[in-house]
PDB file of N, CA, C and O in Angstrom:
ATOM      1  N   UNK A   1      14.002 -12.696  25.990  1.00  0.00           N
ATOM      2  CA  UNK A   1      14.970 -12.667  24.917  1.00  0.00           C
ATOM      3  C   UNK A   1      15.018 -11.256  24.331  1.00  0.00           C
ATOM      4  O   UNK A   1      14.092 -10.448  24.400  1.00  0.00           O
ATOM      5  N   UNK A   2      16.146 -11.062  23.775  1.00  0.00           N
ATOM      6  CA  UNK A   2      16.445  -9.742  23.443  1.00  0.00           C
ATOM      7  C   UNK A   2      16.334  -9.330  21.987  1.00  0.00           C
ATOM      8  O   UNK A   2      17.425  -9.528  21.453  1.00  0.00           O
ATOM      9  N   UNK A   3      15.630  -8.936  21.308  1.00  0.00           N
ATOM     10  CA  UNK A   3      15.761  -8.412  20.094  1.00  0.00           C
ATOM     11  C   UNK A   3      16.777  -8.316  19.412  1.00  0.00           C
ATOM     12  O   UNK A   3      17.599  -7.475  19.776  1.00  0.00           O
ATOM     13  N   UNK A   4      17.025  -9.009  18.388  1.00  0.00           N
ATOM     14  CA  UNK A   4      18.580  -8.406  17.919  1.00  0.00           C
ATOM     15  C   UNK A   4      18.310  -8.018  16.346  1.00  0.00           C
ATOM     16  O   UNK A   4      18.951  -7.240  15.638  1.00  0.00           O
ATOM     17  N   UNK A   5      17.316  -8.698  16.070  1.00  0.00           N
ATOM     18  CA  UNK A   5      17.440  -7.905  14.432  1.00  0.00           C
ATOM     19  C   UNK A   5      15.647  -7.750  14.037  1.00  0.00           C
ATOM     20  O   UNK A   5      14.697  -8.221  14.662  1.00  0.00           O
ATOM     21  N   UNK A   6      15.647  -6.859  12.695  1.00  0.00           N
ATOM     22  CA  UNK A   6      14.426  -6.910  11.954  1.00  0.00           C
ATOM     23  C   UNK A   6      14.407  -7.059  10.564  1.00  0.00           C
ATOM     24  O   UNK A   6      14.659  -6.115   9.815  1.00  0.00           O
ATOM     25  N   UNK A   7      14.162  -8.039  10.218  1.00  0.00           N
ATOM     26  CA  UNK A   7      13.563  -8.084   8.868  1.00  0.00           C
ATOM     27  C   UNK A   7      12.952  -7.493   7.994  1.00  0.00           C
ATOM     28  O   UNK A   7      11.779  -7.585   8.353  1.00  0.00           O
ATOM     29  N   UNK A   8      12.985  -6.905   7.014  1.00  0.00           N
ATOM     30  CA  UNK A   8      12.314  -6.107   6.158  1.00  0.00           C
ATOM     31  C   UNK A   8      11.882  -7.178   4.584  1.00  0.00           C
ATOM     32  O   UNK A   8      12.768  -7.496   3.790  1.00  0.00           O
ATOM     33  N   UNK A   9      10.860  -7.467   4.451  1.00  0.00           N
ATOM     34  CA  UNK A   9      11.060  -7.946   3.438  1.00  0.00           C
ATOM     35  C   UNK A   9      10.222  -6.880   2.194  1.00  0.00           C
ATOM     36  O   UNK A   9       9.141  -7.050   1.631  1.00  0.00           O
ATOM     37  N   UNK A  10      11.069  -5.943   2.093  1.00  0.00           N
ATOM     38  CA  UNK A  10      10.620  -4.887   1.112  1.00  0.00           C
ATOM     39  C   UNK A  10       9.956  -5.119  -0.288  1.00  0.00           C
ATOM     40  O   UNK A  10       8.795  -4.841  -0.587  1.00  0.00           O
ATOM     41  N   UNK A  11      10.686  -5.549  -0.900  1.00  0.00           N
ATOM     42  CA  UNK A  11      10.936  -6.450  -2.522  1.00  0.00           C
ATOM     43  C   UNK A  11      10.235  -7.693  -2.529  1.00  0.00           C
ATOM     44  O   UNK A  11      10.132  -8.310  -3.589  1.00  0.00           O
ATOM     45  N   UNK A  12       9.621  -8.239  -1.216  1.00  0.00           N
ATOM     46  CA  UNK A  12       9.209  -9.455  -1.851  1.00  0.00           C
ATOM     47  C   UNK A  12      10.483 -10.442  -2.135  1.00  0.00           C
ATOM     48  O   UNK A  12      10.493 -10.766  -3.323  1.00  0.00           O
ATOM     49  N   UNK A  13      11.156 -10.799  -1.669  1.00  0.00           N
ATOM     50  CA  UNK A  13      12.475 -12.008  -2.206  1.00  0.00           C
ATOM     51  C   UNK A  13      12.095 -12.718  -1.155  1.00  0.00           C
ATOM     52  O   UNK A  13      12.218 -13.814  -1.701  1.00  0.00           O
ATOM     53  N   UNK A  14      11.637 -13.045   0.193  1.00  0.00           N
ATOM     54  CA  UNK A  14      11.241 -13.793   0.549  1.00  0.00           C
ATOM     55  C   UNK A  14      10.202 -14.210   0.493  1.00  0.00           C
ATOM     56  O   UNK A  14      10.208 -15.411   0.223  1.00  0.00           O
ATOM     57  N   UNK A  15       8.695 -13.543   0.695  1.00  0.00           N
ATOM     58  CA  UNK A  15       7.758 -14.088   0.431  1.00  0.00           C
ATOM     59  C   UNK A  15       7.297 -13.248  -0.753  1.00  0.00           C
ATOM     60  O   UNK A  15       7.978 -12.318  -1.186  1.00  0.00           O
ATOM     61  N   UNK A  16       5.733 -13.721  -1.432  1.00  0.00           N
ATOM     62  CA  UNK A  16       5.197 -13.443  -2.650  1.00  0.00           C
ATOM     63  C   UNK A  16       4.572 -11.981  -2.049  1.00  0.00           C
ATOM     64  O   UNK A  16       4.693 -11.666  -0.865  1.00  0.00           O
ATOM     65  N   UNK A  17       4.030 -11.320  -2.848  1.00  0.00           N
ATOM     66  CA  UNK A  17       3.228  -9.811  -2.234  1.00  0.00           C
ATOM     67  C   UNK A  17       1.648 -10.518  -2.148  1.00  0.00           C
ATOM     68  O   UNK A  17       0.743 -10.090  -1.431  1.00  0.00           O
ATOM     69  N   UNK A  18       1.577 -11.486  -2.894  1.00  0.00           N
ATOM     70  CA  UNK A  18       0.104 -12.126  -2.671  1.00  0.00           C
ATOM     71  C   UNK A  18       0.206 -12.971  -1.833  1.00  0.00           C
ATOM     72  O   UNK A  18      -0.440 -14.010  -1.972  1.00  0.00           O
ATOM     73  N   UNK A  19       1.124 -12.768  -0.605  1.00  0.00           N
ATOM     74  CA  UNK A  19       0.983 -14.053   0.530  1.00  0.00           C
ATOM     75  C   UNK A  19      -0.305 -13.449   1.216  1.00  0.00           C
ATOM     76  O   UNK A  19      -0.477 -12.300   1.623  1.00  0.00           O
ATOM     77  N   UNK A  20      -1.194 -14.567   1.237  1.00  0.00           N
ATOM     78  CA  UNK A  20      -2.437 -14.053   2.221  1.00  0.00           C
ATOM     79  C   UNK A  20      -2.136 -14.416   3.794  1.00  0.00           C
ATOM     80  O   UNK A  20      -2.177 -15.557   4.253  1.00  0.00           O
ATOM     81  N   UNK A  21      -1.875 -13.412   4.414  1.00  0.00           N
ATOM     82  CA  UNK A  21      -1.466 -13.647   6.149  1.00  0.00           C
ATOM     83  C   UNK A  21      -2.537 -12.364   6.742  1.00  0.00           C
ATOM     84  O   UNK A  21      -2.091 -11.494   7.490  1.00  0.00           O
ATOM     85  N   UNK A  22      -3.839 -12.381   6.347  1.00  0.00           N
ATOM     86  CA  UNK A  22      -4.479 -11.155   6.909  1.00  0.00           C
ATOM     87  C   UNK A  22      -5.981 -11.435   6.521  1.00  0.00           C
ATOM     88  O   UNK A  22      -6.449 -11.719   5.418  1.00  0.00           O
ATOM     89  N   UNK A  23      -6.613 -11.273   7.756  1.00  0.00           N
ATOM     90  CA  UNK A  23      -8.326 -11.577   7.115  1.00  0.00           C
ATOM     91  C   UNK A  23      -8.723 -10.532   6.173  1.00  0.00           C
ATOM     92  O   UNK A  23      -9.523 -10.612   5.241  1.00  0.00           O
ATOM     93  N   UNK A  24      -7.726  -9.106   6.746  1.00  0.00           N
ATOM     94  CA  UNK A  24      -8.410  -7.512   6.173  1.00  0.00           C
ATOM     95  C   UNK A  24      -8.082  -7.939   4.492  1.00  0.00           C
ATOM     96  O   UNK A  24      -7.156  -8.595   4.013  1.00  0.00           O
ATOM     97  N   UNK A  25      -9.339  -7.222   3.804  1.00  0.00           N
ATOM     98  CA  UNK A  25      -8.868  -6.802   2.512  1.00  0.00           C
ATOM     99  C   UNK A  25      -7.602  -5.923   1.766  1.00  0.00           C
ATOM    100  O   UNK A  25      -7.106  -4.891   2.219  1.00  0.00           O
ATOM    101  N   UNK A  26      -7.220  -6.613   0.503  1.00  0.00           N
ATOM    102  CA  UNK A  26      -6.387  -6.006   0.121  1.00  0.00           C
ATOM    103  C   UNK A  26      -7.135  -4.838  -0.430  1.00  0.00           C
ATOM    104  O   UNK A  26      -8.276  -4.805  -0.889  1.00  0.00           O
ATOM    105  N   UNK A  27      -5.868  -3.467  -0.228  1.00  0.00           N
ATOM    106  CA  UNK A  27      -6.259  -1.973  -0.377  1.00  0.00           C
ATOM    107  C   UNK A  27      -6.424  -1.988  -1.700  1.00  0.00           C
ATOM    108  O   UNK A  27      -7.550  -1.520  -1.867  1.00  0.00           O
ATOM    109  N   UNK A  28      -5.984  -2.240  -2.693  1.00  0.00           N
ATOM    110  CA  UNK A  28      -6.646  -2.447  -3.983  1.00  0.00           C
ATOM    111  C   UNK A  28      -8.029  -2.589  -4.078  1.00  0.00           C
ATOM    112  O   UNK A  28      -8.769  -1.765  -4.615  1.00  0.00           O
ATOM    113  N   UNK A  29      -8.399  -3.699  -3.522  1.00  0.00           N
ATOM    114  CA  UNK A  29      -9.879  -4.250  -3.233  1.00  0.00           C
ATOM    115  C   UNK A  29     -10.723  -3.338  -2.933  1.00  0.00           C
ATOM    116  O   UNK A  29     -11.707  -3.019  -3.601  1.00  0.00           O
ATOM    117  N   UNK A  30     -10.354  -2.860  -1.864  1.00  0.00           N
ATOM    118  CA  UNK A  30     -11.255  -2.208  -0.869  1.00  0.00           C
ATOM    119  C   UNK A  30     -11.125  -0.474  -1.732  1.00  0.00           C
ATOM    120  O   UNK A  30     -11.907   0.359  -1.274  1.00  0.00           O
ATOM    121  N   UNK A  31     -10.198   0.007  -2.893  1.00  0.00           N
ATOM    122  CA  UNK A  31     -10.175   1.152  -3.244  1.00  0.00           C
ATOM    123  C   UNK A  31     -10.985   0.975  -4.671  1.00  0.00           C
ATOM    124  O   UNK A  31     -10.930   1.980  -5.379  1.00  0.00           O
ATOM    125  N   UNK A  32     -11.667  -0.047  -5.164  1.00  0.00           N
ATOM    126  CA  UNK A  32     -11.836  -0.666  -6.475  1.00  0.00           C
ATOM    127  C   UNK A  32     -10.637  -0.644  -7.524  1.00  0.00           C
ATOM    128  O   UNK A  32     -11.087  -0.285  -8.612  1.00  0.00           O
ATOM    129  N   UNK A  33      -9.754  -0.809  -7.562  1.00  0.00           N
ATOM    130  CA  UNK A  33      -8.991  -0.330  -8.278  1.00  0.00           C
ATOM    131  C   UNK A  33      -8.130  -2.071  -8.651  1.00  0.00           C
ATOM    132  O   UNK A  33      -7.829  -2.873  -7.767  1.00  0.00           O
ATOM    133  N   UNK A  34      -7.937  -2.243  -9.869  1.00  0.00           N
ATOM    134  CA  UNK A  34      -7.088  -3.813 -10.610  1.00  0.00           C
ATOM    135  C   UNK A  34      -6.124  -3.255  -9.497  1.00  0.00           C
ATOM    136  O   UNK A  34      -5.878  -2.113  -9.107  1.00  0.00           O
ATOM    137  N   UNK A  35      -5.501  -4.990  -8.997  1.00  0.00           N
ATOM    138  CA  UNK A  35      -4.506  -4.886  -8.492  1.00  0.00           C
ATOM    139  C   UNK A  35      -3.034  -4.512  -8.958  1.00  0.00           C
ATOM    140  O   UNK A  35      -2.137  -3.943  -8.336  1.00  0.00           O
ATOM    141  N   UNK A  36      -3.082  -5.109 -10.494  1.00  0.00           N
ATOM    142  CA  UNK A  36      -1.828  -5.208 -11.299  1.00  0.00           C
ATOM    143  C   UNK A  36      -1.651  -3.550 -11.065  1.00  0.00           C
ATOM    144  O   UNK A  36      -0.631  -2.977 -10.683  1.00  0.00           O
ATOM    145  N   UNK A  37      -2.795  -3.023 -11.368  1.00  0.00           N
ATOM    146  CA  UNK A  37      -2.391  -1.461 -11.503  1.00  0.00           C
ATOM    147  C   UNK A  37      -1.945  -0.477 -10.147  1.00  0.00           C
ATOM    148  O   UNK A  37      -1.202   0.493  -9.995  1.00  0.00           O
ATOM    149  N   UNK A  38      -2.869  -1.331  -9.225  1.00  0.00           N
ATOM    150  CA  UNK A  38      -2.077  -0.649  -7.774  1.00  0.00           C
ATOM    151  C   UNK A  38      -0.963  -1.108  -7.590  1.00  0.00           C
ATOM    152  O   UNK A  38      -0.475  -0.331  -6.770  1.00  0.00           O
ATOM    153  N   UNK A  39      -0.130  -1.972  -7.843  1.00  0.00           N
ATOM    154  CA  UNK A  39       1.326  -2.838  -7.684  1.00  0.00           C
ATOM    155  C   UNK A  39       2.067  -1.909  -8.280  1.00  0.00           C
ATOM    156  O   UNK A  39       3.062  -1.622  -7.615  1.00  0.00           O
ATOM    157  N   UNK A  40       1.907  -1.061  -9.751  1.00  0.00           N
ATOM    158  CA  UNK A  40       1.963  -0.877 -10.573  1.00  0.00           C
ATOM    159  C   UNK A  40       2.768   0.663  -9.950  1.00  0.00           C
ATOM    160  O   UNK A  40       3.952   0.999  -9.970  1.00  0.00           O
ATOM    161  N   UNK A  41       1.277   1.505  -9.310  1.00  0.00           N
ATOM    162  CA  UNK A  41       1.676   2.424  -9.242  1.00  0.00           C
ATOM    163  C   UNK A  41       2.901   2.392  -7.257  1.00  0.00           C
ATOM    164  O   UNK A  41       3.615   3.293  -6.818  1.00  0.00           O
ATOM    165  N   UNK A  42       2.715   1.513  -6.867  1.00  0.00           N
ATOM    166  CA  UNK A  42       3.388   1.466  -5.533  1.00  0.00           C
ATOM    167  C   UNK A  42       5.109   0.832  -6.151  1.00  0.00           C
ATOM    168  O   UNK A  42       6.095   0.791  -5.415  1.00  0.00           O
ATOM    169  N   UNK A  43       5.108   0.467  -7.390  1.00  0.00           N
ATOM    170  CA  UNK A  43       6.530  -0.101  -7.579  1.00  0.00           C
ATOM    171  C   UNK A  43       7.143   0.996  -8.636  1.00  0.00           C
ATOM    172  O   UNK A  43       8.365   1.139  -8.673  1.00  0.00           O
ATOM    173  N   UNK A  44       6.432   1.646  -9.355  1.00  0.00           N
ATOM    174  CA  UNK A  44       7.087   2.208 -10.298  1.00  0.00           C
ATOM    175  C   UNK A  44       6.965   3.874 -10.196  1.00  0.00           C
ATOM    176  O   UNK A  44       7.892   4.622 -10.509  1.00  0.00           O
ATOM    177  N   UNK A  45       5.738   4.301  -9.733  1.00  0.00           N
ATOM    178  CA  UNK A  45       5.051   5.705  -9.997  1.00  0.00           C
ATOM    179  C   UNK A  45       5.336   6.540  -8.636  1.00  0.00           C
ATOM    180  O   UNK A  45       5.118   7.749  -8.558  1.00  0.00           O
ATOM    181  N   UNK A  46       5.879   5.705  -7.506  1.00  0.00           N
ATOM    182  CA  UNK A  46       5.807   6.512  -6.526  1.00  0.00           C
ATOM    183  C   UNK A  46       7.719   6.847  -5.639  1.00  0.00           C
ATOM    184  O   UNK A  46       8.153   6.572  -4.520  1.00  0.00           O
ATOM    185  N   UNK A  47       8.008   7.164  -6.203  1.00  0.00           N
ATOM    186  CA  UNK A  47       9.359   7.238  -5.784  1.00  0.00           C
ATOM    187  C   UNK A  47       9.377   8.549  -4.902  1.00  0.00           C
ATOM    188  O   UNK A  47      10.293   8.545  -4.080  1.00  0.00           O
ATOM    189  N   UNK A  48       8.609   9.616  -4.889  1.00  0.00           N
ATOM    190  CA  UNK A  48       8.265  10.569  -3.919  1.00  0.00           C
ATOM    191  C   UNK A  48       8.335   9.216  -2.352  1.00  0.00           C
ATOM    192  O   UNK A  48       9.186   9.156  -1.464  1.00  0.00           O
ATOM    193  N   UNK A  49       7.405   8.550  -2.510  1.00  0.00           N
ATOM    194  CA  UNK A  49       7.087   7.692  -1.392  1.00  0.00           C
ATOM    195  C   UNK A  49       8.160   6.997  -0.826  1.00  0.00           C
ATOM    196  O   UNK A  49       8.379   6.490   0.275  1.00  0.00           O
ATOM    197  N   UNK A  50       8.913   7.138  -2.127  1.00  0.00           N
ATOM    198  CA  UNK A  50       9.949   5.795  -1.418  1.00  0.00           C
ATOM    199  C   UNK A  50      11.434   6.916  -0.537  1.00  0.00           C
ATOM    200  O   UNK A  50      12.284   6.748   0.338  1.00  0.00           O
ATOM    201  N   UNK A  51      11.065   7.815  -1.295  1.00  0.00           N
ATOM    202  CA  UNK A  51      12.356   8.880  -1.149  1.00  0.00           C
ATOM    203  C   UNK A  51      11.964   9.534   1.018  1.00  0.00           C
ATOM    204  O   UNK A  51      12.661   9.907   1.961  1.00  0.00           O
ATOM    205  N   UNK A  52      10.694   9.333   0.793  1.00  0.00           N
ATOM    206  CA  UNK A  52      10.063   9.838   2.184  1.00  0.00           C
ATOM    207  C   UNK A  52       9.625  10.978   1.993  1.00  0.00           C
ATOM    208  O   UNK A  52       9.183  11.234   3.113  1.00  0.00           O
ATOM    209  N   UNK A  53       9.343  12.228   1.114  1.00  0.00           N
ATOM    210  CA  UNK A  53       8.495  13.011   0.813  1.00  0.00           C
ATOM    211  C   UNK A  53       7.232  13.252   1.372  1.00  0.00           C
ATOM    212  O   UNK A  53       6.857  14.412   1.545  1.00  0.00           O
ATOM    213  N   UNK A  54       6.527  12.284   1.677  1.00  0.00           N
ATOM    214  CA  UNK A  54       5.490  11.637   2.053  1.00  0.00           C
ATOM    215  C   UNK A  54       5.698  10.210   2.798  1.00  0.00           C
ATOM    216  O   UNK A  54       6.206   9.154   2.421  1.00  0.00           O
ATOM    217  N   UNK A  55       4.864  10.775   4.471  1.00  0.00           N
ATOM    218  CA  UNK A  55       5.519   9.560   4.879  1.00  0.00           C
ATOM    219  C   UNK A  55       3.986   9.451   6.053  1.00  0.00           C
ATOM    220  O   UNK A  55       4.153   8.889   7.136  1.00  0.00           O
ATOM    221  N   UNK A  56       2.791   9.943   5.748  1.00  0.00           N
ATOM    222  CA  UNK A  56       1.100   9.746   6.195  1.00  0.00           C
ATOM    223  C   UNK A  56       0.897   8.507   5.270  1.00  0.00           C
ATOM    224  O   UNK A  56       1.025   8.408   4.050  1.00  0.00           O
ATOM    225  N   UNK A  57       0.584   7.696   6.106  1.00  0.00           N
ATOM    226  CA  UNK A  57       0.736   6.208   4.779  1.00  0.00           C
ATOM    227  C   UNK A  57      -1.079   6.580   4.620  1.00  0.00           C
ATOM    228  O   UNK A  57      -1.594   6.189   3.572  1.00  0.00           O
ATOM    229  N   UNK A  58      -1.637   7.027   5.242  1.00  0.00           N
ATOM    230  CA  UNK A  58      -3.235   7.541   4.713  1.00  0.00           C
ATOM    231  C   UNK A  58      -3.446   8.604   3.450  1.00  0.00           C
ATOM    232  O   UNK A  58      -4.303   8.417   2.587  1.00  0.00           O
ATOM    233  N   UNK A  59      -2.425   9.900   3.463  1.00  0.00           N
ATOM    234  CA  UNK A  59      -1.776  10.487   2.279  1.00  0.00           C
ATOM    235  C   UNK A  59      -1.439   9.966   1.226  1.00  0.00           C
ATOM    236  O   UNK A  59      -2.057  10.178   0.182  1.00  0.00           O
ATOM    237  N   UNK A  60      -0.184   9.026   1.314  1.00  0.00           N
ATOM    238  CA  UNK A  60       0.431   8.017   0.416  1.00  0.00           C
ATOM    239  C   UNK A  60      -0.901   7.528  -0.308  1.00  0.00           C
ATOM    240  O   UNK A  60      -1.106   7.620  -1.518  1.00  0.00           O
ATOM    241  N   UNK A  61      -1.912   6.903   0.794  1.00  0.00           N
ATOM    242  CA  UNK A  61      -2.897   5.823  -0.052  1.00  0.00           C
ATOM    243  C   UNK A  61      -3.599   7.004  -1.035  1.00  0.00           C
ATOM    244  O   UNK A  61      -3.957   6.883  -2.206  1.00  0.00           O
ATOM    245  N   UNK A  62      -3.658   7.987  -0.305  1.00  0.00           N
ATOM    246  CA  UNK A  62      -4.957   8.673  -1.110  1.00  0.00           C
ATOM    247  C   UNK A  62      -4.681   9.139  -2.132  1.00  0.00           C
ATOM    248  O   UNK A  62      -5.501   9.177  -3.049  1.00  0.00           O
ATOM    249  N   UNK A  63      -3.107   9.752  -2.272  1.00  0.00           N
ATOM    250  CA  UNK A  63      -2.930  10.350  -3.504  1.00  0.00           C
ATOM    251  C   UNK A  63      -2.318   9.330  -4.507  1.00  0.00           C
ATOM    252  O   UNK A  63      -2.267   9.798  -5.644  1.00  0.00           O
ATOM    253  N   UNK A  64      -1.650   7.554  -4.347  1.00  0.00           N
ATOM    254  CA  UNK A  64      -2.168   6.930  -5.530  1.00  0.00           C
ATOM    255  C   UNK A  64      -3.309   6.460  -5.900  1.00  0.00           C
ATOM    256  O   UNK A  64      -3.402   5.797  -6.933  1.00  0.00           O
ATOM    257  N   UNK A  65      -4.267   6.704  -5.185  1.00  0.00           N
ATOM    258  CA  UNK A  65      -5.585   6.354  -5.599  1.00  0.00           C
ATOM    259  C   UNK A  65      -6.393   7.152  -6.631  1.00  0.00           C
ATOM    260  O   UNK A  65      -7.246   6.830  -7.458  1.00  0.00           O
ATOM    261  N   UNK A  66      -5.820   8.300  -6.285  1.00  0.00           N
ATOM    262  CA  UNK A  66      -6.564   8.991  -6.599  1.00  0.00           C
ATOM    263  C   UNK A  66      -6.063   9.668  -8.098  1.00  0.00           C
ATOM    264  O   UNK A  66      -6.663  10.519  -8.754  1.00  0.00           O
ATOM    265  N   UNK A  67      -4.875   9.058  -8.384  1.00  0.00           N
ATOM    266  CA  UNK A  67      -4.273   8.901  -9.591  1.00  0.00           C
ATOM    267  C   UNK A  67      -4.994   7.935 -10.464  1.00  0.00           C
ATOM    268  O   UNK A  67      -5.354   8.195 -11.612  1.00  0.00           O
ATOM    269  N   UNK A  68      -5.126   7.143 -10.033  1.00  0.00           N
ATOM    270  CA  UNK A  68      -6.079   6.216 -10.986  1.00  0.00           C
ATOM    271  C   UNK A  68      -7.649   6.750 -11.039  1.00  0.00           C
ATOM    272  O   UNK A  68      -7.855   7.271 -12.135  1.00  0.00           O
ATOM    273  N   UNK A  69      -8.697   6.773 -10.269  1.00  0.00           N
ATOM    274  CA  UNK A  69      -9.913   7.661  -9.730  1.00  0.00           C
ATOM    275  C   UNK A  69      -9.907   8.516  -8.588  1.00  0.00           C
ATOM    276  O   UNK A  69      -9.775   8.100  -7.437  1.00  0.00           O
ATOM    277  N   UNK A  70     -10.069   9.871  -8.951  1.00  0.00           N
ATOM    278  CA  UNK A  70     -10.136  10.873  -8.267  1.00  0.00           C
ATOM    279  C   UNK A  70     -11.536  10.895  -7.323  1.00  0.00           C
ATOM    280  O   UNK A  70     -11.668  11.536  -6.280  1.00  0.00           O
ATOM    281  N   UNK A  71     -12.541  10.033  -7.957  1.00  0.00           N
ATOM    282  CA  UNK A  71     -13.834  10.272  -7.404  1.00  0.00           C
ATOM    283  C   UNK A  71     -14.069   9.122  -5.871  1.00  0.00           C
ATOM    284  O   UNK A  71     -15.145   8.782  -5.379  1.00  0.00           O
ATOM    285  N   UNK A  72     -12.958   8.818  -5.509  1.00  0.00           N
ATOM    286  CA  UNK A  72     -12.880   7.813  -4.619  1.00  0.00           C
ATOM    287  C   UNK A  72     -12.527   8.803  -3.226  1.00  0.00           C
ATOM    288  O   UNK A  72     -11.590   9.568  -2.999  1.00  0.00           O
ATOM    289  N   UNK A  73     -14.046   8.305  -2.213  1.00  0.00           N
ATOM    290  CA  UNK A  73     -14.757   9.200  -1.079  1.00  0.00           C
ATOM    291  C   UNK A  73     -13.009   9.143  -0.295  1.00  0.00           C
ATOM    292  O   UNK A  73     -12.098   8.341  -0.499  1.00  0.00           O
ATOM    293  N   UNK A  74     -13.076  10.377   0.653  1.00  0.00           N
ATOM    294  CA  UNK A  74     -11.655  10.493   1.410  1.00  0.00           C
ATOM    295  C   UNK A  74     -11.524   9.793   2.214  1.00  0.00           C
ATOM    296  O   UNK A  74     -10.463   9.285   2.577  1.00  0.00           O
ATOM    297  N   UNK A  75     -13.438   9.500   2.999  1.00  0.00           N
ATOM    298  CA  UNK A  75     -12.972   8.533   3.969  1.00  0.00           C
ATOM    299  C   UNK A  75     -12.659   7.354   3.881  1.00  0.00           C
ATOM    300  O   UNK A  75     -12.402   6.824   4.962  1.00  0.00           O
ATOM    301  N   UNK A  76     -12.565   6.608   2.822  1.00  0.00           N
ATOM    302  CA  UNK A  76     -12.337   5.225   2.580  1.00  0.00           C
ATOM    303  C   UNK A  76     -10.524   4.957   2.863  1.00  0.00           C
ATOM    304  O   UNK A  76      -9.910   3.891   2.899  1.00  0.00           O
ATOM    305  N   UNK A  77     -10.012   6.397   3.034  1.00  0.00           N
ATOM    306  CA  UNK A  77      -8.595   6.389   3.392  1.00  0.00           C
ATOM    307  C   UNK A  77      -8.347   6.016   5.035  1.00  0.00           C
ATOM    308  O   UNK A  77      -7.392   5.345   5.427  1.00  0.00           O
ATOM    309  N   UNK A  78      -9.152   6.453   5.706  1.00  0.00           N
ATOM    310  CA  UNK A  78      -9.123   6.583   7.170  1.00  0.00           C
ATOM    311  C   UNK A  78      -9.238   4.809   7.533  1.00  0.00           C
ATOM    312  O   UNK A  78      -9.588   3.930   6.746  1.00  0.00           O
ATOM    313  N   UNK A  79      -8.858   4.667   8.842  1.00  0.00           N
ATOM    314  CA  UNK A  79      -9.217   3.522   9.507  1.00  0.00           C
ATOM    315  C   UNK A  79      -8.489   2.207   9.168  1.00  0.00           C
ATOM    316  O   UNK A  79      -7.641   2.311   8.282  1.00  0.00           O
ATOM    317  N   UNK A  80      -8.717   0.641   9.868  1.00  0.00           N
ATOM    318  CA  UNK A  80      -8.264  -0.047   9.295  1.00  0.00           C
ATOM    319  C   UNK A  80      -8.716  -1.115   8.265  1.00  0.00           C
ATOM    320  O   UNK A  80      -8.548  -2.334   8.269  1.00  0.00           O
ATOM    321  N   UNK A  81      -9.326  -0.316   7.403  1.00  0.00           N
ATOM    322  CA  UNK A  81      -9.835  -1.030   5.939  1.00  0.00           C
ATOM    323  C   UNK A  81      -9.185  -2.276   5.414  1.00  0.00           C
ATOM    324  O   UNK A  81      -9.429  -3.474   5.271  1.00  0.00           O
ATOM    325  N   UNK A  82      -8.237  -1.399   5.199  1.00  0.00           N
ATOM    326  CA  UNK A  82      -7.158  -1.346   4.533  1.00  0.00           C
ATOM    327  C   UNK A  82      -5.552  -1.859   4.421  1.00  0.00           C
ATOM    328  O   UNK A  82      -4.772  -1.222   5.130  1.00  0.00           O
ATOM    329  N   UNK A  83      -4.998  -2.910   3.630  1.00  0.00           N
ATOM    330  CA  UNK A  83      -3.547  -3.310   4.285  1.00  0.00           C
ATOM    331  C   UNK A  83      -3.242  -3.254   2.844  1.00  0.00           C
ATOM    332  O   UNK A  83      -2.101  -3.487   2.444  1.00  0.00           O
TER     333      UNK A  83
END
């Protein structure tokens, strides 16, 4: 069968952002950081990101993280920790 379309569910209008479909930890979790506040800064604070400015989603992670704590090790950016 042939591919004909892709779905994006960007916004969340179809499913919740807390749908659990993944054993991996959420990147919040795994960065210590409240979730409300990582939601927070991925919906409101990062429009560089959304514009494509930045488009190393390992970059992306590190520099809102590091908006909230700077003291958070680099490598915890690398690998698949993280979703």
């Amino acid at each position: 069968m042939k591919l004909q379309a892709v779905i994006f569910d960007l916004f969340h209008t179809l499913t919740g952002p807390e749908a659990e479909w993944s054993d991996l930890p959420w990147t919040s979790d795994v960065l210590g950081i409240d979730r409300g506040v990582w939601n927070e800064l991925l919906v409101t604070r990062s429009r560089w990101r959304l514009a494509g400015q930045e488009t190393d989603p390992y970059a992306i992670v590190r520099t809102l993280a590091h908006e909230v704590d700077s003291t958070i090790p680099r490598n915890t950016f690398s690998g698949s920790r993280i979703r």
